[in-house]
C-alpha positions, 0 to 999 in steps of 0.5 A: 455527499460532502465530506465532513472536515475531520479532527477531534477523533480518536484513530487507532493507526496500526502499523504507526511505525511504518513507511505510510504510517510515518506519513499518516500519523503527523497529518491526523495530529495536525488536523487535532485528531488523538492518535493511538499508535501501534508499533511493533516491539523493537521496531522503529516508533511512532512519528510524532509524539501520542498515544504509542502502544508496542505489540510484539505480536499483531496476531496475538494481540488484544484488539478489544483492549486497543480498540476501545475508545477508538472512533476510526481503525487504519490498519496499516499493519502487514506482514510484508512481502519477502522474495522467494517466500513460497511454499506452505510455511510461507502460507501460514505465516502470511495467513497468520500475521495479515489475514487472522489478524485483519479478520480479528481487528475487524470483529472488534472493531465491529463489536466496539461500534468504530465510525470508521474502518480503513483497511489499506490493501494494495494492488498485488490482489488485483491479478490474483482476484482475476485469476481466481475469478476467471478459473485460470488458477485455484485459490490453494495454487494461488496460495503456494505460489502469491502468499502474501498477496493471498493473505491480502486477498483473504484480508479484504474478504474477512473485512467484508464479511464483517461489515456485511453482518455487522454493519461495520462501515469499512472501507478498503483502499488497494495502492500501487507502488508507495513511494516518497522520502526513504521508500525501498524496493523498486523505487529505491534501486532505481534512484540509486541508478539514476543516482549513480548514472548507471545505463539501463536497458529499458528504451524499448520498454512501453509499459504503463504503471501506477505509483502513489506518493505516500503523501497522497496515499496519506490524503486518500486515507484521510477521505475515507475516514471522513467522507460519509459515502465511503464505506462499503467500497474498495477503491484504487489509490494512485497519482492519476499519472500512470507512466511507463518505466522509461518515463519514470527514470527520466522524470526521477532525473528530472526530479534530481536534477540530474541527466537521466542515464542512457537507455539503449533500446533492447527488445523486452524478450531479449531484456527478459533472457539478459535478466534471467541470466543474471539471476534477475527473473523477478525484475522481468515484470517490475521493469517491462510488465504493465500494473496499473489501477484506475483510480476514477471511483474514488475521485468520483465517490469521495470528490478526492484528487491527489494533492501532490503531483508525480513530480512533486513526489519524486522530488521529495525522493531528494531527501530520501 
């Protein structure tokens, strides 16, 4: 099936504000989409210049009143991942602001007869849905100790769930890491050490992880608005390109036009104690643990390839 060229649609794009939301919004202006932009209060805005509605808070909001109009939801909106939130409270609160939430945009969205609905996952779930699956863990342990990635679990079930008694097309994309101009988080901490030419441990690493390129990400979106064969999957995301974590810092290097830093050849196990003596254990699995997606169904579903190489991307990071 091909997919229709979009434009000319109203799209409600939670989370407007954003990092992919910030990628997201100009595209679907430029394709002469209406976009309705939902920002939270006192947050950064919206892009470009729409329709922009501030909420102060996703879980409480009035999703029939936003909804209505609207020929595709992007939910983009999340409460993020915060290190060392564990626990009960810690539970609620993701619970509340990510799976209620979903659960409640989707029901209207349903109701409002949307064309299109795309939740915007990651691939955090993945693992978690495999243990829970294969009985290596419980959901309520699951729960303690991955509250956010439960409550994107939880997420994606309630989507489901809607769509399977209501028909609602939606579809669900799960990234890996989103990178590009002003990204956080890992990808940050290593720019600034390739940056500032610092010597990192890693040459002995041989792992393999995925990334996405917001820009890419951005297009893959667009696909599941418009393709008419996307609905009902839940499709991977990334830049086809899986890399070890050596490879990555030379290739941001390359990418900066810098000489990628010295990386002596430490064994992983002896990285690992050396990371947690400094207080660094959650690094462990970011820098020598594999996480990677396969992206091949949603290229051939949706005829989708990512526009924009790795290398394409990580030069943008020199304007981050």
């Amino acid at each position: 099936m091909q997919p229709n060229s979009g434009g000319g649609r109203t799209v409600l794009v939670t989370g407007a504000g954003g990092f992919v939301g910030r990628a997201l919004v100009p595209r679907l202006l430029d394709r002469g989409d209406r976009v309705r932009a939902l920002v939270r209060a006192g947050g950064r805005p919206a892009p470009a210049a729409c329709e922009t509605v501030a909420v102060a808070d996703m879980a409480a909001a009035d999703w029939p009143a936003l909804v209505a109009g609207s020929d595709a939801v992007v939910h983009l909106a999340a409460r993020v991942h915060r290190a060392g939130e564990t626990g009960a409270a810690a539970a609620d609160a993701y619970r509340r602001d990510n799976t209620d939430a979903t659960r409640a945009l989707a029901e209207a969205a349903a109701v409002a007869g949307v064309g299109r609905f795309v939740l915007v996952s990651t691939a955090h779930v993945v693992p978690l849905v495999e243990a829970i699956g294969l009985g290596r863990t419980t959901e309520a342990a699951a729960w303690a100790e991955h509250p956010y990635g439960m409550s994107k679990v939880e997420a994606e079930a309630a989507v489901l769930r809607v769509r399977a008694a209501t028909g609602l097309p939606a579809v669900v994309l799960r990234p890996p890491l989103v990178y590009g101009p002003g990204a956080v988080a890992n990808i940050a901490a290593l720019l600034k050490a390739v940056r500032w030419g610092v010597p990192l441990p890693l040459g002995a690493v041989r792992n393999r992880r995925s990334l996405v390129y917001v820009g890419n990400l951005a297009a893959a979106i667009e696909a599941a608005i418009d393709h008419p064969a996307a609905p009902g999957h839940v499709f991977a995301v990334s830049d086809d390109d899986d890399v070890s974590t050596p490879e990555l810092v030379r290739r941001l290097a390359r990418a900066l036009g810098r000489r990628a830093p010295w990386m002596p050849a430490v064994p992983p196990p002896v990285l690992a104690r050396l990371l947690r003596l400094a207080g660094r254990e959650g690094w462990i699995e970011r820098l020598t643990g594999d996480a990677f997606v396969d992206a091949g169904p949603l290229r051939e579903t949706l005829g989708w390839t990512p526009p924009h190489t790795m290398d394409e991307g990580l030069r943008s990071l020199r304007t981050g």
